[in-house]
C-alpha positions as CSV (number, residue, x, y, z in Angstrom):
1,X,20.6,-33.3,128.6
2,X,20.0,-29.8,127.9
3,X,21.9,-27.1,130.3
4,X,18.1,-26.3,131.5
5,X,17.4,-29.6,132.2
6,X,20.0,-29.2,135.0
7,X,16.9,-27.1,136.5
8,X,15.2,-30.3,137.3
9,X,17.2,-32.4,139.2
10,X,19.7,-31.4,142.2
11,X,23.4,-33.1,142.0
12,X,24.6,-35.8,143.7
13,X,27.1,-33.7,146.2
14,X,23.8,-32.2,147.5
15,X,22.2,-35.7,149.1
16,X,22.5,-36.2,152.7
17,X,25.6,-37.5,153.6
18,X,27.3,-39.7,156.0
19,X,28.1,-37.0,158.1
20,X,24.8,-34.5,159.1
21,X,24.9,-31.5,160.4
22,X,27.4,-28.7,159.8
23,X,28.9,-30.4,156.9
24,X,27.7,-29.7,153.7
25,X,30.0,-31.5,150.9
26,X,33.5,-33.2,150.2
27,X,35.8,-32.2,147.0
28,X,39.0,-33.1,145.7
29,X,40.6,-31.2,142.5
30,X,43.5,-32.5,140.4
31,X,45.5,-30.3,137.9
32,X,46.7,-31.5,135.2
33,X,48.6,-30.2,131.8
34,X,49.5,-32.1,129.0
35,X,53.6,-32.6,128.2
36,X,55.0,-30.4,126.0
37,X,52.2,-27.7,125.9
38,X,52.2,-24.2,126.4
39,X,50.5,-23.9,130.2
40,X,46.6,-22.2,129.2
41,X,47.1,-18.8,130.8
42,X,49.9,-18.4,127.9
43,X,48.5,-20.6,125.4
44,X,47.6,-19.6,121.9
45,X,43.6,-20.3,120.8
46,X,45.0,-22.8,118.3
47,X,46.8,-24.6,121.7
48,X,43.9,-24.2,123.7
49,X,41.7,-25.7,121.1
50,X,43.9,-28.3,120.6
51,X,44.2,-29.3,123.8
52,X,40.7,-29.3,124.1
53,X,40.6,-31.8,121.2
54,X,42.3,-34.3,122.9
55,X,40.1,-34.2,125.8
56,X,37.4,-34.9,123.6
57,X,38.8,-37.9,122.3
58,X,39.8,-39.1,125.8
59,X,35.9,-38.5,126.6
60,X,34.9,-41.0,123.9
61,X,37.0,-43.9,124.8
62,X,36.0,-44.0,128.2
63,X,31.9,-43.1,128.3
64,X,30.7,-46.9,127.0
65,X,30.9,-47.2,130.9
66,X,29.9,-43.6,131.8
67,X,28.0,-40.8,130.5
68,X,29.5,-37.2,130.8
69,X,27.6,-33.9,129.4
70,X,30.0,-31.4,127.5
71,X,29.6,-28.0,127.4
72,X,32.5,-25.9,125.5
73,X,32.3,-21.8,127.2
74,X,32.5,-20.3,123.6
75,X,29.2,-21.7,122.9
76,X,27.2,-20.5,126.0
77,X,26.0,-17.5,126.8
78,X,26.7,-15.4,130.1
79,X,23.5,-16.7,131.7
80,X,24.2,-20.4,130.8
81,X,28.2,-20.0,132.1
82,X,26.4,-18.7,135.4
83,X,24.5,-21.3,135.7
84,X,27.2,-23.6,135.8
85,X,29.2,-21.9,138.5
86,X,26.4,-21.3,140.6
87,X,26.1,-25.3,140.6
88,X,29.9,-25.4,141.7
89,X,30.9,-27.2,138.5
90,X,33.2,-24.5,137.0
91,X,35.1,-21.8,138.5
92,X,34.7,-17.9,137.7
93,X,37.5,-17.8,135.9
94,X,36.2,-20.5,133.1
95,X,32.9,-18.6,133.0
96,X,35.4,-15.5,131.6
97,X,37.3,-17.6,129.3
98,X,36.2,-18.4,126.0
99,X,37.9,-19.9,122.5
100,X,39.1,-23.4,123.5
101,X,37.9,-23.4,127.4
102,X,34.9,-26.1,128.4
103,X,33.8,-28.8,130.8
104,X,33.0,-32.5,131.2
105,X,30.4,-32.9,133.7
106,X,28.9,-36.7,134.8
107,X,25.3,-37.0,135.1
108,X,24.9,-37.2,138.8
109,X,27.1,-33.9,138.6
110,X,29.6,-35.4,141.2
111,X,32.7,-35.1,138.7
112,X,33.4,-32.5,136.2
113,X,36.3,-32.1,134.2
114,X,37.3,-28.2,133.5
115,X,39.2,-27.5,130.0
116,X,41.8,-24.9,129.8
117,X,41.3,-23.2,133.0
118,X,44.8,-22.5,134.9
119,X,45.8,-25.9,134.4
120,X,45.0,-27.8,131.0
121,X,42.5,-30.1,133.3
122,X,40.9,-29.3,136.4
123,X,39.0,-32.9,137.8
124,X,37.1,-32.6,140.6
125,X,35.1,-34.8,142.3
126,X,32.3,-33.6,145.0
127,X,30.7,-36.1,147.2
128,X,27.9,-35.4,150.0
129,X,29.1,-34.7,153.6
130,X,32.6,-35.6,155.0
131,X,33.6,-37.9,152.6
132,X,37.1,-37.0,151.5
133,X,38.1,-40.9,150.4
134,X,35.5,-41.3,148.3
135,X,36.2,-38.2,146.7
136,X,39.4,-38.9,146.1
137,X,39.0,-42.4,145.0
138,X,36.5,-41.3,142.3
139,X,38.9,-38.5,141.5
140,X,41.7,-41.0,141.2
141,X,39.5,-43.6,139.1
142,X,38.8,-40.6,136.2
143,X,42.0,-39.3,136.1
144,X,44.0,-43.0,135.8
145,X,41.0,-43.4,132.1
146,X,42.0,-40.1,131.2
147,X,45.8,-40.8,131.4
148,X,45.1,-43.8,129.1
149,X,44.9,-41.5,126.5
150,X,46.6,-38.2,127.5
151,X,50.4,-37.9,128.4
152,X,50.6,-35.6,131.3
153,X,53.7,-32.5,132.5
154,X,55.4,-34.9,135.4
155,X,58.5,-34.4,136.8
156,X,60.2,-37.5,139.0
157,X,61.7,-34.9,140.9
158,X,58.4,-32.3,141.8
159,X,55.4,-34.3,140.7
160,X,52.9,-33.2,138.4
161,X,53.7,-29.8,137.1
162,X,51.0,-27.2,137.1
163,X,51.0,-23.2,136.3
164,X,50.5,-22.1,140.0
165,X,53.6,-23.4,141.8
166,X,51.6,-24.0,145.0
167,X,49.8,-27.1,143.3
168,X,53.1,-28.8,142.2
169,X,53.5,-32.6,143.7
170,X,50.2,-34.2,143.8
171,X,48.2,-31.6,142.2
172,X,45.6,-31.9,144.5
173,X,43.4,-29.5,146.3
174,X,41.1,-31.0,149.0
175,X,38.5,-29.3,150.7
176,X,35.3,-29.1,152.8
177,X,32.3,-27.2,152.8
178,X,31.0,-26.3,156.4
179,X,28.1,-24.7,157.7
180,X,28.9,-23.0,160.9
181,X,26.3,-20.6,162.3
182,X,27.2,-22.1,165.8
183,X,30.1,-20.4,165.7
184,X,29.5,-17.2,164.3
185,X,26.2,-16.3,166.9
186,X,29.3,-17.2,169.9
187,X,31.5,-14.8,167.8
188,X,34.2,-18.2,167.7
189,X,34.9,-17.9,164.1
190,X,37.9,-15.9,163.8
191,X,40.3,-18.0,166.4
192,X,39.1,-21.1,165.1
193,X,40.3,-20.0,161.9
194,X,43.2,-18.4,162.8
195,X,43.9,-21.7,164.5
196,X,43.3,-23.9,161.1
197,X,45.3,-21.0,159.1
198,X,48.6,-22.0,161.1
199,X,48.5,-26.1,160.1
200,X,48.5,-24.8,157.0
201,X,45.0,-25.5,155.5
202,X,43.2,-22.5,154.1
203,X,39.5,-20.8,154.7
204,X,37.6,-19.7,152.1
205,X,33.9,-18.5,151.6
206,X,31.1,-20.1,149.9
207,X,32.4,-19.4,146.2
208,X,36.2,-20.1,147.2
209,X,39.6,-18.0,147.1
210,X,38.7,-14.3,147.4
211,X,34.7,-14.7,148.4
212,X,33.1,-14.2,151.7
213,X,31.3,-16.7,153.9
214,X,27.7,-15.9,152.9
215,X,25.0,-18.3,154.6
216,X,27.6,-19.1,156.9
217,X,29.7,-21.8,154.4
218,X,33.1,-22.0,155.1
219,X,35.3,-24.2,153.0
220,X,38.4,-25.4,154.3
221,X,41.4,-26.7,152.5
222,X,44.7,-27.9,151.8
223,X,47.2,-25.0,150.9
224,X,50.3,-27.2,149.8
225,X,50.6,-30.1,147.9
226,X,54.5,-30.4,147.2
227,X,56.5,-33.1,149.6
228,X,53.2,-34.8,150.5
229,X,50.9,-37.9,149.6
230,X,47.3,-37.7,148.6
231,X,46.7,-40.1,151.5
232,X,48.5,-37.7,154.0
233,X,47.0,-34.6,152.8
234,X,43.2,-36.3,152.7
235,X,44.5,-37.5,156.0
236,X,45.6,-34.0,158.0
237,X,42.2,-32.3,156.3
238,X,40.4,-35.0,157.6
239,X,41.3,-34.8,161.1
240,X,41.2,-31.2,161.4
241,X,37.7,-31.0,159.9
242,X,36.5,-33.4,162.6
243,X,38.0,-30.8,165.4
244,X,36.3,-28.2,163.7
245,X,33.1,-30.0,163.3
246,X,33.5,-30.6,167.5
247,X,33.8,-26.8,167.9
248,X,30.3,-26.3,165.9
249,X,28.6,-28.7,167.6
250,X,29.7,-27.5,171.3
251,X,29.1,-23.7,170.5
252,X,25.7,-24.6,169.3
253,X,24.7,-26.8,172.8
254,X,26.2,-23.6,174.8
255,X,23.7,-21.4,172.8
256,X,20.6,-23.6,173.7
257,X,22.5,-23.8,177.3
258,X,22.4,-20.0,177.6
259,X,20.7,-18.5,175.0
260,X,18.2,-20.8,173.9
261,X,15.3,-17.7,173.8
262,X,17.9,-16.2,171.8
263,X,18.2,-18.6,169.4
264,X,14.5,-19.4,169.0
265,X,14.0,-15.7,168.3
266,X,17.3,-15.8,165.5
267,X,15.3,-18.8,163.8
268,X,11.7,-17.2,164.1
269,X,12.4,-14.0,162.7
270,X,14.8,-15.3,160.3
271,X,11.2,-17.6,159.0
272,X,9.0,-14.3,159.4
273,X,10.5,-12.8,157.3
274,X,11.2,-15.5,154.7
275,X,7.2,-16.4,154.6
276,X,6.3,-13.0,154.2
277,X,9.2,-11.4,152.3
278,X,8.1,-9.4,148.6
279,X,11.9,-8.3,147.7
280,X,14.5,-10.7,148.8
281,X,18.5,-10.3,147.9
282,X,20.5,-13.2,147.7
283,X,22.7,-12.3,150.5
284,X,19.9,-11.9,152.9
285,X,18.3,-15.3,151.6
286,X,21.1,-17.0,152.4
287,X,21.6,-15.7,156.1
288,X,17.9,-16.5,156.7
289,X,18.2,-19.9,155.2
290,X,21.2,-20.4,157.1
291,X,19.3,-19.9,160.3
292,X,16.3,-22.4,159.0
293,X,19.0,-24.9,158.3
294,X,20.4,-24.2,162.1
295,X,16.9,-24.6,163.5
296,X,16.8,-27.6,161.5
297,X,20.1,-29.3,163.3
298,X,18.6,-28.4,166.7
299,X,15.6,-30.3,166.1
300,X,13.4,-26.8,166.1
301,X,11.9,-27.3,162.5
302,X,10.3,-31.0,162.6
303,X,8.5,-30.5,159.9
304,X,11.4,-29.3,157.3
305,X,14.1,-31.4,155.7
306,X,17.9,-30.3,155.9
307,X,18.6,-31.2,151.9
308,X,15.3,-29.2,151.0
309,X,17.2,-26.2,152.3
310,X,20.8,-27.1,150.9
311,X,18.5,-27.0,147.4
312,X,17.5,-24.0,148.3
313,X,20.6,-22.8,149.2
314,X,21.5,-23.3,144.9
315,X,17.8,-22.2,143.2
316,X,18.0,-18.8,145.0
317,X,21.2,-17.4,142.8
318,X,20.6,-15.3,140.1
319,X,21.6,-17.3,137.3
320,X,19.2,-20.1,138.4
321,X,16.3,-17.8,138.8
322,X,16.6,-16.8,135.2
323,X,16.3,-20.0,133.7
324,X,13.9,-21.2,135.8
325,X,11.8,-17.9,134.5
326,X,13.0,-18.3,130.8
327,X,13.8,-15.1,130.7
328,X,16.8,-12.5,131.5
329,X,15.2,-10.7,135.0
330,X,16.7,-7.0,136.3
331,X,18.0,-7.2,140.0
332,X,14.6,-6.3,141.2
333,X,12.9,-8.9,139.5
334,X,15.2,-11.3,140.4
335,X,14.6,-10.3,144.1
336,X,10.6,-10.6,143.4
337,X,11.1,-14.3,142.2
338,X,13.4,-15.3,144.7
339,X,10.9,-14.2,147.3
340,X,8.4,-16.2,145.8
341,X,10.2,-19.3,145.5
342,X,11.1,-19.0,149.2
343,X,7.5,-18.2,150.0
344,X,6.1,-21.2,148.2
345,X,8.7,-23.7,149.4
346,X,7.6,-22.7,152.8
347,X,3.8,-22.5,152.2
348,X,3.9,-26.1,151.3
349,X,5.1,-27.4,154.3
């Protein structure tokens, strides 16, 4: 499969999952580095390449059972790196790297395997809704084919050794993507994640470390690794997503308690002006999707599907846009199309 032909299906992590509502999707990342090997960050191109190399090879002995599409960065161009991001299956930082940097990606898009990131490997595993064990177990079942072939940096003593420190023990970052309007309209947010800050699990935006919560996505996730078990850390995450989850779902029955006008106008205006829209910015977009997707939980929208929207949620970025027009679009351009997209998605229902 072609990188465009990613255009035509949606991935895996994006079905409905077990758990409906504010949550959105489950990942688990494992970092790995090779023993003996210069870490990436201060790797030479023929190290990098090399390493890459012997990914490759690990690829080949394990796909008779699974197919995985490989793309290597120095090969794509800006618009193609993009569109990989935008799809959550490599970070910003790969998208910048080049010589020896690429990714492994399974067909249903759940898993993807990032080359000579930070670490030498980056797995992760995304899974629909709150579903941290099966994340992890799928995680778990890539890396343990992998290690037939690869020896990896580990240390009896720390773990698995990785170029940030904060990742040393497992490895493992775990974390949740959450959809919490509820929360922001009752202006709750910020002690709720003061509150999660102090347990020491982390809260990030849409796009991860450093981004902002646009469409109202939080992600929520482990911040140390070190001293604790997969199973713990799955575990504590677990349980604290849950209470979060709780808080969502109680501010948005006190909004339709007290404010329910309020929140039929919030959802009406936020459609008005998505039907009829010309010029639409992706920030916008996703606010006023957000709201649709709300007014989908609360039972307003009968007629609309919650996983329709989560699509929406990935066609509307720029990169997507683009390759869906075959062409490279300016930034008004791109707002045209992704006012007509909206538009039509809504005309046919």
């Amino acid at each position: 499969m072609t990188l465009s032909g990613l255009l035509e299906r949606h991935g895996g992590w994006m079905e409905s999952g077990p758990e409906e509502g504010p949550v959105i999707s489950s990942r688990v990342r494992l970092a790995r580095n090779l023993r003996d090997t210069t870490f990436s960050g201060w790797a030479s191109s023929d190290v990098r390449n090399r390493v890459w190399n012997e990914v490759v090879l690990a690829f080949d002995k394990i796909e008779h059972s699974e197919t995985f599409l490989r793309w290597r960065m120095d090969e794509l161009d800006e618009l193609d790196r993009d569109l990989l991001f935008e799809r959550h299956l490599i970070s910003a930082e790969l998208a910048e790297r080049q010589e020896g940097t690429g990714v492994f990606v399974s067909e249903d898009e759940t898993r993807a395997v990032m080359v000579n990131e930070e670490d030498h490997i980056r797995l992760q595993s995304l899974q629909p809704g709150l579903s941290l064990q099966k994340a992890l177990d799928s995680a778990d079942a890539l890396d343990d084919a992998l290690e037939q072939s690869l020896s990896y940096a580990f240390s009896s003593k720390l773990g698995y050794l990785t170029a940030c420190p904060s990742n040393i023990g497992t490895g493992m970052r775990a974390s949740v993507m959450l959809h919490l309007p509820g929360l922001i309209l009752t202006e709750e947010i910020k002690p709720v994640i003061n509150a999660v800050s102090k347990i020491g699990l982390t809260v990030r935006g849409l796009w991860g470390e450093g981004s902002e919560a646009a469409g109202h996505m939080f992600q929520i996730s482990n911040q140390i690794t070190l001293g604790k078990t997969e199973t713990e850390i799955i575990g504590h995450l677990d349980q604290i997503v849950l209470e979060v989850i709780e808080h969502e779902k109680n501010a948005r029955l006190r909004l339709m308690d007290s404010q329910e006008l309020k929140v039929h106008d919030h959802i009406g205006r936020a459609y008005g002006v998505l039907a009829n829209a010309v010029l639409m910015n992706s920030g916008e977009a996703l606010d006023l999707l957000s709201a649709i997707r709300l007014g989908i939980d609360l039972g307003l929208m009968p007629d609309m599907k919650r996983h329709d929207i989560d699509q929406l949620f990935v066609r509307i970025h720029p990169a997507h846009l683009q390759k869906e027009a075959g062409e490279v679009l300016s930034s008004q351009e791109r707002d045209v199309k992704r006012a007509q997209l909206i538009r039509g998605f809504l005309d046919g229902k």
